[in-house]
Structure formats: C-alpha cells, structure tokens
N, CA, C and O atoms as a GROMACS GRO file, in nm:
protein
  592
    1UNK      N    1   5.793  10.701   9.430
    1UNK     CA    2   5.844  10.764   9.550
    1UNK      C    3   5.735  10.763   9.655
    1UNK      O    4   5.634  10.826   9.625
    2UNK      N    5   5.736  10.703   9.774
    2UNK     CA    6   5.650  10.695   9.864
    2UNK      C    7   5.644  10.840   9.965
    2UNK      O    8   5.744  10.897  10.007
    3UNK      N    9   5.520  10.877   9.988
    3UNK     CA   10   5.445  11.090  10.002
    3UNK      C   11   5.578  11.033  10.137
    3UNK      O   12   5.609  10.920  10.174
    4UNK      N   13   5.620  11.147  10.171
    4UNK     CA   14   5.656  11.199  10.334
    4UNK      C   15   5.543  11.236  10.413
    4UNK      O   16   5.459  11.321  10.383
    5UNK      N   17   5.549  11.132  10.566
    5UNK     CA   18   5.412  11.190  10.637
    5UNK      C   19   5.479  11.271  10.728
    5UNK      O   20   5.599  11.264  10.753
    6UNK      N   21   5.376  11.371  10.790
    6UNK     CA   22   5.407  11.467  10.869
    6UNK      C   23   5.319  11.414  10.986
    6UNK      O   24   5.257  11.312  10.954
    7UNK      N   25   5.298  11.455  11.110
    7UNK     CA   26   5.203  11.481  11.227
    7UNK      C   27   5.231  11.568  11.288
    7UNK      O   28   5.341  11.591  11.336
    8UNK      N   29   5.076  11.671  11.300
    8UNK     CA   30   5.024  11.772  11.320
    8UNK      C   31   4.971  11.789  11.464
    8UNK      O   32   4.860  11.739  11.450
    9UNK      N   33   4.978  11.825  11.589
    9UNK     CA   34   4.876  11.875  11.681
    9UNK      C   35   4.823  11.972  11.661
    9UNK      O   36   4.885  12.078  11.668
   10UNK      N   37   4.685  11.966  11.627
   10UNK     CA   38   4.625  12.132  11.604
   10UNK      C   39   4.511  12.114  11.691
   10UNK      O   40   4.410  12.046  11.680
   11UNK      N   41   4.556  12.196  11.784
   11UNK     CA   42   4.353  12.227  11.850
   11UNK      C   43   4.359  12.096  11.944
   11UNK      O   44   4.259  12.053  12.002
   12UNK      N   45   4.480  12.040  11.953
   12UNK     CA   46   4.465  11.909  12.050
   12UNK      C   47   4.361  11.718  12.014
   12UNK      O   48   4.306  11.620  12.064
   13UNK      N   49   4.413  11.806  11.858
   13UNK     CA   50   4.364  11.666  11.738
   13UNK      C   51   4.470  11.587  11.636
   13UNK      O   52   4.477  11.647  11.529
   14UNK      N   53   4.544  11.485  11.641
   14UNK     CA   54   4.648  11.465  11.559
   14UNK      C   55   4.571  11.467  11.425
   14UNK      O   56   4.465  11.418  11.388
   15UNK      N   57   4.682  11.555  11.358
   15UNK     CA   58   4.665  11.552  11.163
   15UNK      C   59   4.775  11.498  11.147
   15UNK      O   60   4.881  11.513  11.208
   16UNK      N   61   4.755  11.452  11.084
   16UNK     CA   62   4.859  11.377  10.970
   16UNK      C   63   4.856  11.450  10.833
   16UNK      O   64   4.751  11.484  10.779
   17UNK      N   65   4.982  11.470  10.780
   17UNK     CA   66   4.999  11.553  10.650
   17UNK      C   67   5.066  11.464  10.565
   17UNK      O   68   5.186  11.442  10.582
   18UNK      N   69   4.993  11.400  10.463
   18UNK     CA   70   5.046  11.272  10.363
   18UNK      C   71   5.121  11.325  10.270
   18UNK      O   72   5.202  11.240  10.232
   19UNK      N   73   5.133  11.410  10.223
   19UNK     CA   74   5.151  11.472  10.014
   19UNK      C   75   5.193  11.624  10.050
   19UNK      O   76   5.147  11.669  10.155
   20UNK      N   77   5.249  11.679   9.999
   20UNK     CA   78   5.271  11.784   9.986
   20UNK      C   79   5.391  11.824   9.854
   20UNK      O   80   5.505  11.780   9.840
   21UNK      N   81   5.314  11.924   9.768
   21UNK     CA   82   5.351  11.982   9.677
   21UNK      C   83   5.345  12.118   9.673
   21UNK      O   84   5.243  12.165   9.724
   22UNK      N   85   5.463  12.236   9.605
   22UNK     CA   86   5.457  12.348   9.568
   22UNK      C   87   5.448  12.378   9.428
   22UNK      O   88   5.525  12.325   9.349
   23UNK      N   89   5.367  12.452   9.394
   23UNK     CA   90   5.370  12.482   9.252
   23UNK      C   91   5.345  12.651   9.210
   23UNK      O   92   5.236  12.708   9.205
   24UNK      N   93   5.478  12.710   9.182
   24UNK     CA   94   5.476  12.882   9.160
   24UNK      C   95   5.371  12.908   9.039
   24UNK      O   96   5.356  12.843   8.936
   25UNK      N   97   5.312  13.007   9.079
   25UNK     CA   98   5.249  13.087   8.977
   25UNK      C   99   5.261  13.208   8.909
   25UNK      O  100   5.230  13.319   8.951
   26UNK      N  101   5.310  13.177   8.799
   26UNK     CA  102   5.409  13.365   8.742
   26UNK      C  103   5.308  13.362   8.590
   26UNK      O  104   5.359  13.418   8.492
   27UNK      N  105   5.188  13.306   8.575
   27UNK     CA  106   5.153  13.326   8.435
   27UNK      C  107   4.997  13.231   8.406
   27UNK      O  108   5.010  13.115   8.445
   28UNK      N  109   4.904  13.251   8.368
   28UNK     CA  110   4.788  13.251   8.354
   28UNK      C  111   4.814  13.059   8.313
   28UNK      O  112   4.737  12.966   8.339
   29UNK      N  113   4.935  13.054   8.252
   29UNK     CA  114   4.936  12.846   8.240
   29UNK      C  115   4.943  12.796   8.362
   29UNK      O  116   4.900  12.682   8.370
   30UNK      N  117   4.995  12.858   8.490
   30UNK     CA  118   5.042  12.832   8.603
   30UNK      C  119   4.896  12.764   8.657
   30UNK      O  120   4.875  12.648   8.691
   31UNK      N  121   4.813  12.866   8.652
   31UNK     CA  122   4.657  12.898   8.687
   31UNK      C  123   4.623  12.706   8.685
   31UNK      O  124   4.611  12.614   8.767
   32UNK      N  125   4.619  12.730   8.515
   32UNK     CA  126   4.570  12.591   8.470
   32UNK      C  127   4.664  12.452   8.540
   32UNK      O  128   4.623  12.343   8.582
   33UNK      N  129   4.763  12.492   8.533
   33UNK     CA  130   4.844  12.351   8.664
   33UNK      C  131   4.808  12.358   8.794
   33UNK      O  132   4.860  12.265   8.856
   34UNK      N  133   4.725  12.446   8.881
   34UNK     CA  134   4.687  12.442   8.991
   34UNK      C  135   4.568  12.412   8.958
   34UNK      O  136   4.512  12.362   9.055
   35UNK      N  137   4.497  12.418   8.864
   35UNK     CA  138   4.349  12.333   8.861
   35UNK      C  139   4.389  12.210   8.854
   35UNK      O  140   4.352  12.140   8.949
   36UNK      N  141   4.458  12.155   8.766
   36UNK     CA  142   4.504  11.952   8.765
   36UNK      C  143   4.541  11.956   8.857
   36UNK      O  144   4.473  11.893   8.938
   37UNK      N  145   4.623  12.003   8.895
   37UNK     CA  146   4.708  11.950   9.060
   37UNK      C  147   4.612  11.905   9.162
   37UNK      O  148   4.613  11.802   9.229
   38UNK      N  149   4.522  12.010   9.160
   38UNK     CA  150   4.398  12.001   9.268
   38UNK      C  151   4.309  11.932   9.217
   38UNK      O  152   4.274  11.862   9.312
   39UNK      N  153   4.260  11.909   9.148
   39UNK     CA  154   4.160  11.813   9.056
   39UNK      C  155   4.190  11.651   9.110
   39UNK      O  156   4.121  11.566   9.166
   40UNK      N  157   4.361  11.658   9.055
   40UNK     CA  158   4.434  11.531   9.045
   40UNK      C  159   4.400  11.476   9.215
   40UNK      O  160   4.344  11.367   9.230
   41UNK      N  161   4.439  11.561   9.338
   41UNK     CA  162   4.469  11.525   9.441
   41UNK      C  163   4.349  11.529   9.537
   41UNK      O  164   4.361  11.477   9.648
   42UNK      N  165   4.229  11.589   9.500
   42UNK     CA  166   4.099  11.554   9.481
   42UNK      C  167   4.029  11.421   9.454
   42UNK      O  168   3.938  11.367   9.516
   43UNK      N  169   4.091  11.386   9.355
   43UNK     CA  170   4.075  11.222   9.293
   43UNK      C  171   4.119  11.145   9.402
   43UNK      O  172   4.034  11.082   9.464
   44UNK      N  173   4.246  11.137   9.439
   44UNK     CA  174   4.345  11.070   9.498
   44UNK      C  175   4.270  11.014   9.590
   44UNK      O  176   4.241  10.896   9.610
   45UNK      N  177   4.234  11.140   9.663
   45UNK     CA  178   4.190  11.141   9.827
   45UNK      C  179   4.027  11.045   9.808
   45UNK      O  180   3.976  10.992   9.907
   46UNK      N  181   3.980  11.038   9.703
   46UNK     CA  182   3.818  11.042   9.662
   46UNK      C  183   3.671  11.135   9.712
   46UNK      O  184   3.556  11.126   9.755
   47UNK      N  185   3.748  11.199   9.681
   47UNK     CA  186   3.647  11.323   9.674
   47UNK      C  187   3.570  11.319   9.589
   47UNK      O  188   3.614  11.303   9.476
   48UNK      N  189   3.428  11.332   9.607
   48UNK     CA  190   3.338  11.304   9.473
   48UNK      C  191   3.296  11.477   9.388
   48UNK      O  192   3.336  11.581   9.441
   49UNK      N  193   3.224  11.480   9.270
   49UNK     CA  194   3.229  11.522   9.153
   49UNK      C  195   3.199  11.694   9.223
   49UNK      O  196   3.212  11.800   9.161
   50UNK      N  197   3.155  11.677   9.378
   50UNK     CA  198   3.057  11.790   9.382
   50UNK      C  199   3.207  11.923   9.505
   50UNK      O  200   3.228  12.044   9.514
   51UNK      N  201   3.271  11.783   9.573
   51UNK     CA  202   3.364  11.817   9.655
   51UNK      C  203   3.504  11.897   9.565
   51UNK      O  204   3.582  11.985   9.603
   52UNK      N  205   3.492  11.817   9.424
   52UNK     CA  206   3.624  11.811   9.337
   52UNK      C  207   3.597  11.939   9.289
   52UNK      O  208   3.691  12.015   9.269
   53UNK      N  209   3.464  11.981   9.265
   53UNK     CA  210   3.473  12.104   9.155
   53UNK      C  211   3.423  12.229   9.283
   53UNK      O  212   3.416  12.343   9.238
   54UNK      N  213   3.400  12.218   9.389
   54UNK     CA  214   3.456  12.306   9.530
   54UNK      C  215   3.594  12.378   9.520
   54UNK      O  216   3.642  12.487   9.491
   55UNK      N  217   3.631  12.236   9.568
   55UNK     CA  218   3.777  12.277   9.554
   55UNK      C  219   3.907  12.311   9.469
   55UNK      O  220   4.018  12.350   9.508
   56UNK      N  221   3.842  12.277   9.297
   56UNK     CA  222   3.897  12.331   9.229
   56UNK      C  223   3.863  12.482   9.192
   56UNK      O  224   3.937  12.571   9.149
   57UNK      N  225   3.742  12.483   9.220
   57UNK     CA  226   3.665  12.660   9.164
   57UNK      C  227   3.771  12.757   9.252
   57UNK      O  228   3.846  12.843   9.206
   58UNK      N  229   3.756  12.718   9.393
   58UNK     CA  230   3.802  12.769   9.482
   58UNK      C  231   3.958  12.852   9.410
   58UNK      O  232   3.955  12.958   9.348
   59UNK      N  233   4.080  12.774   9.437
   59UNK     CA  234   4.211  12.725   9.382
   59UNK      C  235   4.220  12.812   9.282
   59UNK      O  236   4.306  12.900   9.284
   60UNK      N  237   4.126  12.797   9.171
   60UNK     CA  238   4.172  12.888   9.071
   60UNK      C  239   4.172  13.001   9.058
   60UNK      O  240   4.243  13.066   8.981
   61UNK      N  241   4.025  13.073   9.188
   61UNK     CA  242   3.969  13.188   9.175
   61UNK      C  243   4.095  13.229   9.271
   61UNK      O  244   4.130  13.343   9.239
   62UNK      N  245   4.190  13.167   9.396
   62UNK     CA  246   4.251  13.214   9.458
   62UNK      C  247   4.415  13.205   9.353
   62UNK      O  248   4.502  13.288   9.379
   63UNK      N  249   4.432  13.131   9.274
   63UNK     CA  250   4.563  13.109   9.188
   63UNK      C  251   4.550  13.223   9.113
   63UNK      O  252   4.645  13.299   9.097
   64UNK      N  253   4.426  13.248   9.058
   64UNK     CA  254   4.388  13.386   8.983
   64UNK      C  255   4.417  13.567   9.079
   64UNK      O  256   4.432  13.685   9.048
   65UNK      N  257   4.412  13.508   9.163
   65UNK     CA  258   4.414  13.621   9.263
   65UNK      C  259   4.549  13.636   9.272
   65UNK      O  260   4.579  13.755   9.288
   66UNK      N  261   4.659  13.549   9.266
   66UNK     CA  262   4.760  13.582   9.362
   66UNK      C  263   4.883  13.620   9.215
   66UNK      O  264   4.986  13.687   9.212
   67UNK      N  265   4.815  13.546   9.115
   67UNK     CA  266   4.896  13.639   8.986
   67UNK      C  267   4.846  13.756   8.972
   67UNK      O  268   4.938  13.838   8.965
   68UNK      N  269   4.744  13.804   8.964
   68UNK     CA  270   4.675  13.910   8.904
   68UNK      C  271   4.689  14.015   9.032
   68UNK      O  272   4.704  14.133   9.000
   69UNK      N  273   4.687  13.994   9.128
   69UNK     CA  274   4.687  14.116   9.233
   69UNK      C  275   4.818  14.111   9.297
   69UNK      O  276   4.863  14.222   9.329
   70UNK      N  277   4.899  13.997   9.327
   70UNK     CA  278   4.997  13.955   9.417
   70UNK      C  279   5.110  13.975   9.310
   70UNK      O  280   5.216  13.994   9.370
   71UNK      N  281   5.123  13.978   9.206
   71UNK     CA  282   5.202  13.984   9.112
   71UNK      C  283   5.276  13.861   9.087
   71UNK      O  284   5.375  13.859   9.014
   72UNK      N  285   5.217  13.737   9.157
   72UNK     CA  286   5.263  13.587   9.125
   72UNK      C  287   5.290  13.538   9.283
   72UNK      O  288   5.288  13.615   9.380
   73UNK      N  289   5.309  13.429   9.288
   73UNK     CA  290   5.341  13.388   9.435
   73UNK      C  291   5.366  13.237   9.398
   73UNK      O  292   5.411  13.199   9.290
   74UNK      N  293   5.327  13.143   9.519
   74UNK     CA  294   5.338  12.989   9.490
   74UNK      C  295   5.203  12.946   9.566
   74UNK      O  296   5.149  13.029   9.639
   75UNK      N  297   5.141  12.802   9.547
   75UNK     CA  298   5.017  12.723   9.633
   75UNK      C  299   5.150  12.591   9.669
   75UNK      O  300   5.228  12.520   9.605
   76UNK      N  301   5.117  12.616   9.791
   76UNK     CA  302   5.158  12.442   9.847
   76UNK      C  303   5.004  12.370   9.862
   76UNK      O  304   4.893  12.395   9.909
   77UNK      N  305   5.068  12.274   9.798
   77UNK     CA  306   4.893  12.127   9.799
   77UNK      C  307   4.936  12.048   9.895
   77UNK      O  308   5.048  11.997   9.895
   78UNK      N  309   4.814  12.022  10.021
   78UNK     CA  310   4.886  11.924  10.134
   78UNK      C  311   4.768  11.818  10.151
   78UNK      O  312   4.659  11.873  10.166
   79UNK      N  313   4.765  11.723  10.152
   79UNK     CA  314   4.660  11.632  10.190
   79UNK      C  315   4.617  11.602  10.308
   79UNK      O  316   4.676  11.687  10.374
   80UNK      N  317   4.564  11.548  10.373
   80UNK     CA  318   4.572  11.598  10.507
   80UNK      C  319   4.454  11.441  10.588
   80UNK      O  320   4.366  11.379  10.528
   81UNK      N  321   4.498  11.422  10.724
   81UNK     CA  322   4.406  11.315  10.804
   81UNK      C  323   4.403  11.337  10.845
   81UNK      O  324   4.505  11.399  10.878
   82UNK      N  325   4.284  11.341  10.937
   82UNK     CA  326   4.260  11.362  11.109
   82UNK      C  327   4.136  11.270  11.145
   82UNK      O  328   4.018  11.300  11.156
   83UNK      N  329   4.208  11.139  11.162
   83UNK     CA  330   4.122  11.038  11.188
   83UNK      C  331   4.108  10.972  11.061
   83UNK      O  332   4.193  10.919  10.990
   84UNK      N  333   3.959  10.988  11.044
   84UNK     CA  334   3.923  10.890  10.908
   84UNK      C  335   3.891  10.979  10.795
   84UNK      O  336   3.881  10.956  10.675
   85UNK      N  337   3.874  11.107  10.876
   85UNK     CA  338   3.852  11.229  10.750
   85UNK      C  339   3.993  11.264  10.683
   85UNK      O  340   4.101  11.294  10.735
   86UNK      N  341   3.952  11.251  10.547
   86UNK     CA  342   4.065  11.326  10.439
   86UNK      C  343   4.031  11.468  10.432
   86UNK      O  344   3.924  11.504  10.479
   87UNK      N  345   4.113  11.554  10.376
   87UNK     CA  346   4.093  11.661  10.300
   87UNK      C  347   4.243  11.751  10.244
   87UNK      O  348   4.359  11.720  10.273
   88UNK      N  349   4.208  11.844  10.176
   88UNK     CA  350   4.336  11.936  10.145
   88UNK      C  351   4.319  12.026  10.165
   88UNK      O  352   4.207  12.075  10.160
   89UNK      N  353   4.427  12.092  10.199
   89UNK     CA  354   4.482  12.235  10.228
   89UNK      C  355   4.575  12.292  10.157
   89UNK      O  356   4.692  12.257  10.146
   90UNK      N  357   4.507  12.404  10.096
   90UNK     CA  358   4.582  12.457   9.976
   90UNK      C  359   4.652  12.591  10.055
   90UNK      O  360   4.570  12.640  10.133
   91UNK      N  361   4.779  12.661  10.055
   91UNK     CA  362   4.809  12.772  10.094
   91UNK      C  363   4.909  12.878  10.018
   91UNK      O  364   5.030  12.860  10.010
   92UNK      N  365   4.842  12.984   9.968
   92UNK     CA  366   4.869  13.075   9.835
   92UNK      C  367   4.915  13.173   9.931
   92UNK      O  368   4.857  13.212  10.033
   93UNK      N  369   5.032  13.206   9.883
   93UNK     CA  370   5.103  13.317   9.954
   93UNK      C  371   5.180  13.367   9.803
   93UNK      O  372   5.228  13.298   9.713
   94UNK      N  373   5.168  13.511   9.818
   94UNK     CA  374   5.271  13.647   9.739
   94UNK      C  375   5.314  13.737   9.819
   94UNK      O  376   5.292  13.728   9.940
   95UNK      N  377   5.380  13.835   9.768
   95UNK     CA  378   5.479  13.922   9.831
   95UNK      C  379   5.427  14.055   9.738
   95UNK      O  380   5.506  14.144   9.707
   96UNK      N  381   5.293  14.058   9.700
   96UNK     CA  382   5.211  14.178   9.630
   96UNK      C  383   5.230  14.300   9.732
   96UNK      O  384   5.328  14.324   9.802
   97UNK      N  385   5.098  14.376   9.719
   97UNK     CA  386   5.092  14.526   9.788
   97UNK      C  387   4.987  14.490   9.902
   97UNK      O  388   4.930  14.568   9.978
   98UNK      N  389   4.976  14.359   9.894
   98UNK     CA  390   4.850  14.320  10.047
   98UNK      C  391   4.738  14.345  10.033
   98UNK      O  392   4.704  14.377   9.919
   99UNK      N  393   4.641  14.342  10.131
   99UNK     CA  394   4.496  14.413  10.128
   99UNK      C  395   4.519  14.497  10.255
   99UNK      O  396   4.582  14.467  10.356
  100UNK      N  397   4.453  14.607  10.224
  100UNK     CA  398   4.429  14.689  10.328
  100UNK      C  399   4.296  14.702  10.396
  100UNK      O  400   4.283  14.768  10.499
  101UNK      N  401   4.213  14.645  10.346
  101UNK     CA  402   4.041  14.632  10.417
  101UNK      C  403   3.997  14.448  10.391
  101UNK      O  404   3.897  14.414  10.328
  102UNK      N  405   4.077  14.367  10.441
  102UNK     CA  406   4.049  14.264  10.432
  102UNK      C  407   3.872  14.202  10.422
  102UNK      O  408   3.835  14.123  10.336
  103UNK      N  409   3.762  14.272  10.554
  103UNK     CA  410   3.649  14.233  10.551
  103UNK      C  411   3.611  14.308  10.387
  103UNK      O  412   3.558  14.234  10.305
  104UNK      N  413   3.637  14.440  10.351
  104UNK     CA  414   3.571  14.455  10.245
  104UNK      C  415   3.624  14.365  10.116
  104UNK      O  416   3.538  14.337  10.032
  105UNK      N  417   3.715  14.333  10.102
  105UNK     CA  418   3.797  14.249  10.018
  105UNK      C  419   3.708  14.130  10.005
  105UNK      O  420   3.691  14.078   9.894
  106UNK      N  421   3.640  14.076  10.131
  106UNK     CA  422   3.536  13.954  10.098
  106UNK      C  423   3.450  13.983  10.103
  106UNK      O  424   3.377  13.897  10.151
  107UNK      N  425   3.375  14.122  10.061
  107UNK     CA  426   3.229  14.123   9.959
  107UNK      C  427   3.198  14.109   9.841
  107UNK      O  428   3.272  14.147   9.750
  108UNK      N  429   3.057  14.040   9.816
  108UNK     CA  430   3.089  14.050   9.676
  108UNK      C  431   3.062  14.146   9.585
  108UNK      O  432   2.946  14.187   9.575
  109UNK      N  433   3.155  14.194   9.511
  109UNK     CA  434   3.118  14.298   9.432
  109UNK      C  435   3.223  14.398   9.464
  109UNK      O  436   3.215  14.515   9.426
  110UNK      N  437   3.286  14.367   9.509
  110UNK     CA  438   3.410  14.476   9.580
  110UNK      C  439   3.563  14.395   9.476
  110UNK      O  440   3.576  14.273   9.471
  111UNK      N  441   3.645  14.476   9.418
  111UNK     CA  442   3.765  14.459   9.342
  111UNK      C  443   3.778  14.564   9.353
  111UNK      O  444   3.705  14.659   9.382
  112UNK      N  445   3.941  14.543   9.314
  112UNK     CA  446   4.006  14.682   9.334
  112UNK      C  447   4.081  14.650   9.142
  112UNK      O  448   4.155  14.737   9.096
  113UNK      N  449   4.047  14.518   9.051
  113UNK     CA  450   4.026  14.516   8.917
  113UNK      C  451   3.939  14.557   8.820
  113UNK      O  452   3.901  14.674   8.806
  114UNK      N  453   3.902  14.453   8.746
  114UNK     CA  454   3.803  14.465   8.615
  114UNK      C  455   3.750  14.344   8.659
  114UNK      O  456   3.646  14.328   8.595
  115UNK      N  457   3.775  14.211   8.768
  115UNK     CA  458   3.675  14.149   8.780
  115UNK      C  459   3.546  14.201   8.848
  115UNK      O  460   3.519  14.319   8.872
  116UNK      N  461   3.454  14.061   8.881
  116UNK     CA  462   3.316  14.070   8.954
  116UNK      C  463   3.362  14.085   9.063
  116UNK      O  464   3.260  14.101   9.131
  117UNK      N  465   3.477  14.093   9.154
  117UNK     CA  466   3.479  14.099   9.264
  117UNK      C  467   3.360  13.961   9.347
  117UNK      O  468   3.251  13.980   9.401
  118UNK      N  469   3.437  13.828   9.327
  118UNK     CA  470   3.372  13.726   9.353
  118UNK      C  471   3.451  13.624   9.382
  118UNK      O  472   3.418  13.510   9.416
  119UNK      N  473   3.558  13.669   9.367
  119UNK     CA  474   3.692  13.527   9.369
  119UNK      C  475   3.737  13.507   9.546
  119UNK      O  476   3.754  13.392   9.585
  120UNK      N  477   3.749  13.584   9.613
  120UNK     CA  478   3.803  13.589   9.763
  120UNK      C  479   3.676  13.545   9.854
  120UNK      O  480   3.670  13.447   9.929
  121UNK      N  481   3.595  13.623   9.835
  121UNK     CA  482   3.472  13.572   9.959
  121UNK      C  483   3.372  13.444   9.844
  121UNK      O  484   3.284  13.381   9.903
  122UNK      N  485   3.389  13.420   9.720
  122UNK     CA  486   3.330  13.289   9.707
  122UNK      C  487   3.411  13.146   9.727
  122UNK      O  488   3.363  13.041   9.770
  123UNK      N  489   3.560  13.172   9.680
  123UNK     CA  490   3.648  13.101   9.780
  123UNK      C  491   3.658  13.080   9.923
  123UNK      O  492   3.730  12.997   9.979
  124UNK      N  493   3.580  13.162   9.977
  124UNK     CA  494   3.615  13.128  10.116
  124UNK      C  495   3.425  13.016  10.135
  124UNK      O  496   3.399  12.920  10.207
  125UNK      N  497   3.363  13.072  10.062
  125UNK     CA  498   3.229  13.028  10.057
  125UNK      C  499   3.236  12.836  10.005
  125UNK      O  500   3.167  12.746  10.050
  126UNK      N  501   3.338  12.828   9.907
  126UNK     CA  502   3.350  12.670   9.892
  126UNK      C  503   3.502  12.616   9.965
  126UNK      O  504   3.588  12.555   9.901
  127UNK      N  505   3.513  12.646  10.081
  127UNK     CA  506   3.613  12.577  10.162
  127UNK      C  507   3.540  12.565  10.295
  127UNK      O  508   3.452  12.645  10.326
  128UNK      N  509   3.574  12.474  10.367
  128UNK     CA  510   3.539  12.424  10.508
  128UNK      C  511   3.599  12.512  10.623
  128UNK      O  512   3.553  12.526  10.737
  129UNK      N  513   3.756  12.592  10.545
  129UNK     CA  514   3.851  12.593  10.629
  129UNK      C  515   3.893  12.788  10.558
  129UNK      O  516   3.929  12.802  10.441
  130UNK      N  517   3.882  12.875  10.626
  130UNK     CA  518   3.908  12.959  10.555
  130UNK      C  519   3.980  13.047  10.663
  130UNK      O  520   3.945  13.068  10.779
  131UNK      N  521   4.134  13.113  10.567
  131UNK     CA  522   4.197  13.222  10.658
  131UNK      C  523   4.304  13.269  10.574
  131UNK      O  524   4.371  13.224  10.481
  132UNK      N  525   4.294  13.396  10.651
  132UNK     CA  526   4.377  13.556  10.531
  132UNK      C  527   4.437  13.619  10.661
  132UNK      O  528   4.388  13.651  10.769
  133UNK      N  529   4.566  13.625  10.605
  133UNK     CA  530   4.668  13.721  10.650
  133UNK      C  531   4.688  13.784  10.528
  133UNK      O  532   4.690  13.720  10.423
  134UNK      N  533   4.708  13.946  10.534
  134UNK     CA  534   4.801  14.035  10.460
  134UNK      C  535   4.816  14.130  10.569
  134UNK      O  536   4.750  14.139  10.673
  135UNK      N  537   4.944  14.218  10.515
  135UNK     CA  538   5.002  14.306  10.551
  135UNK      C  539   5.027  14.421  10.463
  135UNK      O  540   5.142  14.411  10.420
  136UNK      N  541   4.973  14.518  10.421
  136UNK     CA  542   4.984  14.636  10.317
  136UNK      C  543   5.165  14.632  10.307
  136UNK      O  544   5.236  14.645  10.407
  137UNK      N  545   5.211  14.615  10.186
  137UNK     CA  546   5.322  14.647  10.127
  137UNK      C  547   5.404  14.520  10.126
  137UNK      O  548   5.512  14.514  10.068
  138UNK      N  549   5.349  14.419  10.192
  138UNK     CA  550   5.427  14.245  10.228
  138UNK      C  551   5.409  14.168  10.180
  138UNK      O  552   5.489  14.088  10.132
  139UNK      N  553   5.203  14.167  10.173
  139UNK     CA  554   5.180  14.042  10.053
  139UNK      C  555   5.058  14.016  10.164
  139UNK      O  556   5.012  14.076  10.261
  140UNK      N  557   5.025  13.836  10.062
  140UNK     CA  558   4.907  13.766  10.128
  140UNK      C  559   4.898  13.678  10.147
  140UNK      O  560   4.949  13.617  10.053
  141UNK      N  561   4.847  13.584  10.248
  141UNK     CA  562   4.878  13.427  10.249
  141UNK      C  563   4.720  13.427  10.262
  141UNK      O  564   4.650  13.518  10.307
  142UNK      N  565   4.678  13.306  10.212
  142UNK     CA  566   4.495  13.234  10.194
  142UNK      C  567   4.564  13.136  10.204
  142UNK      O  568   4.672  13.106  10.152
  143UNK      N  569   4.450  13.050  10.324
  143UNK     CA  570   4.474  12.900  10.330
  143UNK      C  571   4.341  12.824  10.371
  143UNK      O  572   4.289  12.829  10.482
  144UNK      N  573   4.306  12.767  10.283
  144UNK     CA  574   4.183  12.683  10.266
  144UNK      C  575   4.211  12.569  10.322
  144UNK      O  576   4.319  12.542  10.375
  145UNK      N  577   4.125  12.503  10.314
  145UNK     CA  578   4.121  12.347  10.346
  145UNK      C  579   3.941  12.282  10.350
  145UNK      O  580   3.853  12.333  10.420
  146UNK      N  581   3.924  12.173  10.266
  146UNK     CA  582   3.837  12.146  10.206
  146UNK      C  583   3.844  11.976  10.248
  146UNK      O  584   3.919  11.885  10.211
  147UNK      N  585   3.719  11.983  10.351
  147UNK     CA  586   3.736  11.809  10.399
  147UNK      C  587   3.656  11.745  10.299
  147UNK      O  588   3.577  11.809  10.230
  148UNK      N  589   3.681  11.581  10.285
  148UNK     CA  590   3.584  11.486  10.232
  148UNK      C  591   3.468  11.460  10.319
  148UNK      O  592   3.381  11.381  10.284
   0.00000   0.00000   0.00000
C-alpha cells in the first residue's frame, strides 16, 4: 500500500506528512508496540542508533504516561519532511484527569505516582519538538517531534 502524503504550512515552511499511523494504548503490551512502531519508523526514515533510542526512550516514557496516569489513550506516528530534513512526530492524547501544574509536572522528581518522576520533562529533554496541552478533568495531548 503506497503511505498517503499530506502538505503542511507551518510557520510559513511546507511539511510534508508521508506515514501516518494510530496505535491505542489500554495495557502495558500496548507500551511495547509503541516502542517497535517507533523503532521500526526510525529505521525507515534512517535515523541512526543514537537518534533511534531518543526517540524511542522518549515514546515509551510518554506511552507509559498516558496508560498509567491518562487511564489509556492512543499515539498517532507521523513521519514528516520539510525539505531534506526527515523526522517524526509522535502525538499521545487521553481523556485522564489532566495536569493541573503543568511546569511542575516537568521537574524532575515531581510524580503524582510511585515513579522517579522523570518520564515528562526527560521526554521533552530527548525531542527537538516539545508541547503539552491538558485541561484538569479532559485529559492530555504531548506532541513531540524528533528531526534526523
């Protein structure tokens, strides 16, 4: 099946959007199919060993986030051109209880779990491209994007 392309004006730069996939997350296997997915489409693009495991750390710590706090949600995987640069843009959205202190939410050491409180602001630390919407009682959307 040949990807559907999209074109993008953002910021007064054409993107082109090659690939795009959704994949729900309701369960800790989910987790592990958003690491291949991203791994896989990592490869694709040729992203090398240092870019691939960026953007997979990233993905999982945010796939981990959006079961465990969001109570499950979905990642759309988009590939992405603008010019000669590749990259992907991953975007994790749930319909959880939100954040209510977003800047504290990206310190490290701050959870409102039993983790390290390290998954949100070190995700944002291995993406190029970082941005959070929530709304207390609506949910959360994170959307990365990680150039070659």
């Amino acid at each position: 099946m040949k990807p559907q392309i999209k074109s993008l004006l953002l910021n007064g730069v054409q993107m082109m959007m090659q690939k795009t996939e959704t994949i729900n997350i309701q369960s800790s296997t989910d987790v592990v199919l958003v690491r291949q997915a991203v791994r896989k489409l990592g490869v694709e693009i040729g992203f090398g060993l240092v870019d691939q495991t960026k953007i997979v750390t990233a993905a999982s710590e945010l796939a981990r986030n959006t079961l465990e706090y969001g109570g499950g949600g979905t990642v759309k995987l988009e590939t992405l051109q603008e010019g000669k640069r590749r990259g992907i843009r991953l975007t994790f959205e749930d319909q959880g209880p939100g954040i209510a202190d977003i800047d504290l939410a990206l310190k490290d050491g701050f959870t409102t779990g039993g983790g390290l409180g390290m998954g949100l602001g070190g995700a944002k630390r291995l993406a190029n491209e970082f941005e959070i919407q929530s709304a207390v009682g609506e949910g959360t959307r994170v959307i990365i994007v990680r150039w070659k």
